[in-house]
N, C-alpha and C positions, 0 to 999 in steps of 0.2 A: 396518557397524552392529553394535552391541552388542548380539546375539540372547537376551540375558537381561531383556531386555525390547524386547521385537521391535513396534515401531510406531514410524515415522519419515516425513518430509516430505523426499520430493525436490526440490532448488533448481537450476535449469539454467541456471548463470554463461553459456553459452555463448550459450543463447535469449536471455540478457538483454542480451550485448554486442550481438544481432544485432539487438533493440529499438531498440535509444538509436542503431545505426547506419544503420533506417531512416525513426525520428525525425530522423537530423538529413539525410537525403537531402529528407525533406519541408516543413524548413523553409528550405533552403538552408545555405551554407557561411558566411553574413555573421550568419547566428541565432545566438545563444549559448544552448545546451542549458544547462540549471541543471536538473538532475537530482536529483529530491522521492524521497529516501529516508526520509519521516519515518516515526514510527513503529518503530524498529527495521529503518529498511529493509523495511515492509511486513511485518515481522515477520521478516524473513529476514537478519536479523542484519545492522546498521548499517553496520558496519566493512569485511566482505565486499563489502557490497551497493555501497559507494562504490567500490572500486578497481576492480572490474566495470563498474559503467558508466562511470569514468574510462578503462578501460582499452576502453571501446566508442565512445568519442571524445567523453563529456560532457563540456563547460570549468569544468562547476561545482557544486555541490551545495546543494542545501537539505536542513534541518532542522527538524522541529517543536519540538524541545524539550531543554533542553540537555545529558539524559544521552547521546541519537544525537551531538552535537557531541563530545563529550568522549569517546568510542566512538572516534568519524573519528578526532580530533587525536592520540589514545593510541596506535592503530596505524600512527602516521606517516605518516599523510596530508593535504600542505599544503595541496591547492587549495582556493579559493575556495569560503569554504560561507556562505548568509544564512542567518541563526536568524530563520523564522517568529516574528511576535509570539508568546508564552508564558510570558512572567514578567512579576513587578509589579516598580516602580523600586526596589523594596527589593533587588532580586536584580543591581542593572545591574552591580557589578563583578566577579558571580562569571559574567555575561555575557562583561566586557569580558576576563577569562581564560582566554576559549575559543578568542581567537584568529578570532572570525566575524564577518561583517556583522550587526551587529544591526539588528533592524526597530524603527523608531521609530512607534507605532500611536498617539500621542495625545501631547500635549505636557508630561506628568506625566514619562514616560518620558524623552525627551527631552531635557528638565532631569535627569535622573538620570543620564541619560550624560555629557552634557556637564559636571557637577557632579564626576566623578570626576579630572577633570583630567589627564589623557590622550585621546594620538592616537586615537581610533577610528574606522571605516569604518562609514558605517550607512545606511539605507533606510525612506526612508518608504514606509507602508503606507497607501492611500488608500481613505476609504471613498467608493464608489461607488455603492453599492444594496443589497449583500451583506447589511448590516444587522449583520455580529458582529464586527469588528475595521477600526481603521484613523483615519486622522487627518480629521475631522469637516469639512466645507466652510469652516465659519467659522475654523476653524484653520490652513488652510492658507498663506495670508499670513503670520500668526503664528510657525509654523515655518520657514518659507525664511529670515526674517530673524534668529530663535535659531541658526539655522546658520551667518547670514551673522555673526553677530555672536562666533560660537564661535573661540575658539584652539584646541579642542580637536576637532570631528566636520567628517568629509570626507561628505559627502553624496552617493554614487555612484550613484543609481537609486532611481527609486518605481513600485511596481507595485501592483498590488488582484489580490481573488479576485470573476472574476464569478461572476452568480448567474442562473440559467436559458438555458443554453446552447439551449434545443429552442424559445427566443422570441424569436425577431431582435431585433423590437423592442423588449424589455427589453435585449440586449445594448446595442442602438444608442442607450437612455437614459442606461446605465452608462459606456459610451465616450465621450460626450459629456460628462458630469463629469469621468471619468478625465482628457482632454483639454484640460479646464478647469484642472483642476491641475496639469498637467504645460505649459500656456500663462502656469500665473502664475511657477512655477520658473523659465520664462527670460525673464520679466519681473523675476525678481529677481536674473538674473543667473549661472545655474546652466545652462552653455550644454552640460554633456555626460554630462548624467543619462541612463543607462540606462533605456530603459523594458521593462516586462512586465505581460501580462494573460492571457499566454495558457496557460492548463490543458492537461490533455489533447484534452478535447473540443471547444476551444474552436480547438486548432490546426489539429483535424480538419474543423472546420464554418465557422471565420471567418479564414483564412490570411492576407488583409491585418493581421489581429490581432497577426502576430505580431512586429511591432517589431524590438527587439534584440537581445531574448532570451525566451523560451520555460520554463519550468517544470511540467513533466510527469511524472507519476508512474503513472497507473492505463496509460496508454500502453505504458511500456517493461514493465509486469510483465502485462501481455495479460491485465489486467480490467477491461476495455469492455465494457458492454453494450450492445443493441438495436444500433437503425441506428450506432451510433460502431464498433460492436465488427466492422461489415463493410466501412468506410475503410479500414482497414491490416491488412496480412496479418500481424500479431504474432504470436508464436509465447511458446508456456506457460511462466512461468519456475517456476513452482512447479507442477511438470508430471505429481508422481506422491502420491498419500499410501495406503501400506502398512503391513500388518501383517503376523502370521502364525497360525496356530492353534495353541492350547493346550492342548486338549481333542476331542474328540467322544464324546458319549454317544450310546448307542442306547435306545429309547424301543417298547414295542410296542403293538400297537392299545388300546384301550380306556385305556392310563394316562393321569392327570393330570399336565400340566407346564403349569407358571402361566406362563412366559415365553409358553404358546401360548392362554391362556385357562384359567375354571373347571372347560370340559366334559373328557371321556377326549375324544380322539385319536382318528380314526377308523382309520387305518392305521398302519404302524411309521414311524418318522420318526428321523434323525439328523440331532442338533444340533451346531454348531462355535461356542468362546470364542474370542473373540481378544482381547487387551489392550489394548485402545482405548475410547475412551468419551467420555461428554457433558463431563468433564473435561479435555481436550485441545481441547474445541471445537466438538464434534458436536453433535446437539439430542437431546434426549432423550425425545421422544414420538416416536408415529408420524405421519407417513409416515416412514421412516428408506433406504427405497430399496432397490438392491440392491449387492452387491460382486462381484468376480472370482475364481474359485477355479479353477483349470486350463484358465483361459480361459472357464468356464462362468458362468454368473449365478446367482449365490444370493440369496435374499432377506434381510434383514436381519428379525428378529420379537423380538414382543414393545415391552418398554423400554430404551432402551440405559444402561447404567450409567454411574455416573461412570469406572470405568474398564475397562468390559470391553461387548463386544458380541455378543451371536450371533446365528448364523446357519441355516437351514436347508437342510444338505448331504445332504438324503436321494436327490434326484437325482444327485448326483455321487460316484459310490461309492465313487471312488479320493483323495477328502477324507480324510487324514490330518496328525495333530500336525506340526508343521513347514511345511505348505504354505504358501505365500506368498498373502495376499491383499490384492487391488488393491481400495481404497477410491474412488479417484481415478486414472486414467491408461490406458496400454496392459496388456498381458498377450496374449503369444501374438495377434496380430492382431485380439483383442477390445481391448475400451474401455470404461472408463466415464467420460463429459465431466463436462466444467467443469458445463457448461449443464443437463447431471442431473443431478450433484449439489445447485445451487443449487438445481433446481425441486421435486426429493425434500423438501429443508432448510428449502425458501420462504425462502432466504438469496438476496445478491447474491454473485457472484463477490468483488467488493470488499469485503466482509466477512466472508463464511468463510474464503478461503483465505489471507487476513492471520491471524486468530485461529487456526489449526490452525500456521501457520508460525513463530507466536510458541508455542506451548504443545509441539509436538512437537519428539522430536530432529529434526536438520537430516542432511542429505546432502547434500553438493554436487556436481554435475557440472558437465564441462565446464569 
């Protein structure tokens, strides 16, 4: 790490293979893993994030949107990736140059692929209840036979995104449509469409769910919460976020320092910067929590800035410039969890430790 500005995000390649390799123990060997790097790979860089879980035994990848595709394909990697619905028809041939399964979400689309007059591999997206993406009930006829009718789109698989995993019976309404349209596909003659419904959570809570193939993301990156996050023993891929100190002031009784309030200070106090800030991702009011400094616990005070945070190291006498401090992770047999951070943040796992992972530098281990 470049200690000339000392704050970074540890990414552990190695945790992640070991994700996607007891994702695919739990779907079986006949499931096809499609491994949800969207986002920059969760923020942890697209490119990376694909040959790691390729290389943890996924058969395939998804993508939200098509600067992550063009990430995969630049750093020369062929396997099979579906581009998530995410552009309008205007965009379909700078899709069709990505070399991806495109998702077909509505029959506008659709015609915009097949208009381009070329071979393309695509997937319908089916709405089933979700309510934000996907090819509408009355359309569905409509499209199997645009297909059927095409010289140009190979139709390999339709999947949906369910919507309330913690309701049976909403799932059991959504699969029931889901099923509906994947019954009139082989009424129109579409005898070996791949099917997919199942999320992370969905793999964990409804496993006859999981059909052909499986698309999982908050899974292999161990940010599950509540009762999902105690089904599988994942392990952290984005396992540590540090910095270091750049200062300590010393402070004696009675003076005024704003980061602590208007009044004087009853006692002497020494305070630590460190280079990190609501700019990288952090929140910027209080509660802001505490950090690790020679395995001790400091608290964070004050506001945190957009780029800088301090700390109160008056307990820890041997707090000097240079020291290492743990935001996130181990340090010397101390910790500070996933599960604290978010509850200090009132963030979920699943969106802090994406927006620190996109904004900090990276470290890779493993």
């Amino acid at each position: 790490m470049d200690m000339a500005r000392p704050a970074w995000i540890e990414i552990d390649l190695a945790a992640l293979r070991y994700n996607v390799g007891l994702l695919h123990e739990r779907v079986g060997a006949d499931v096809e893993v499609m491994a949800v790097i969207k986002s920059d790979g969760f923020g942890c860089g697209a490119a990376v994030i694909a040959a790691a879980v390729l290389d943890g035994g996924a058969e395939s990848l998804a993508v939200g949107n098509p600067d992550d595709a063009r990430a995969v394909r630049d750093a020369g990697i062929d396997a099979p990736m579906l581009l998530y619905a995410s552009t309008p028809p205007s965009a379909a041939a700078q899709v069709a140059a990505l070399d991806v399964i495109a998702t077909v979400h509505d029959l506008e689309s659709l015609a915009a692929f097949d208009g381009l007059g070329k071979p393309m591999d695509v997937q319908f997206k089916i709405e089933a209840g979700l309510g934000r993406l996907g090819l509408n009930p009355d359309d569905w006829q409509a499209a199997y036979g645009a297909v059927q009718a095409s010289d140009n789109l190979r139709l390999v698989g339709i999947y949906t995104h369910l919507n309330g995993p913690d309701n049976p019976a909403s799932i059991k309404r959504q699969i029931a449509e889901f099923d509906r349209a994947y019954k009139i596909g082989l009424g129109a003659g579409f005898n070996n469409l791949r099917r997919m419904v199942a999320s992370s959570n969905v793999v964990l809570g409804y496993p006859e769910l999981n059909y052909d193939a499986v698309n999982a993301g908050r899974l292999m990156f161990h940010l599950l919460d509540g009762k999902w996050a105690d089904m599988i023993d994942t392990r952290p891929v984005m396992s540590a976020v540090k910095s270091a100190i750049i200062q300590v002031k010393e402070f004696p009784a009675g003076a005024v320092v704003g980061f602590l309030g208007p009044e004087p200070i009853a006692k002497p106090t020494r305070l630590a910067v460190m280079p990190i800030g609501f700019g990288d991702g952090f929140k910027h009011r209080p509660p802001l929590g505490e950090v690790l400094v020679h395995a001790q616990r400091a608290p964070v005070v004050g506001r945190r800035g957009i780029e800088h945070t301090v700390i109160d190291v008056t307990d820890i006498g041997a707090a000097s410039v240079g020291d290492e401090v743990v935001l996130l992770g181990q340090q010397d047999g101390a910790e500070i969890s996933g599960t604290e951070l978010g509850d200090w943040l009132d963030l979920p796992l699943m969106e802090i430790l994406p927006r620190l992972a996109r904004t900090l530098p990276k470290v890779y281990l493993g």
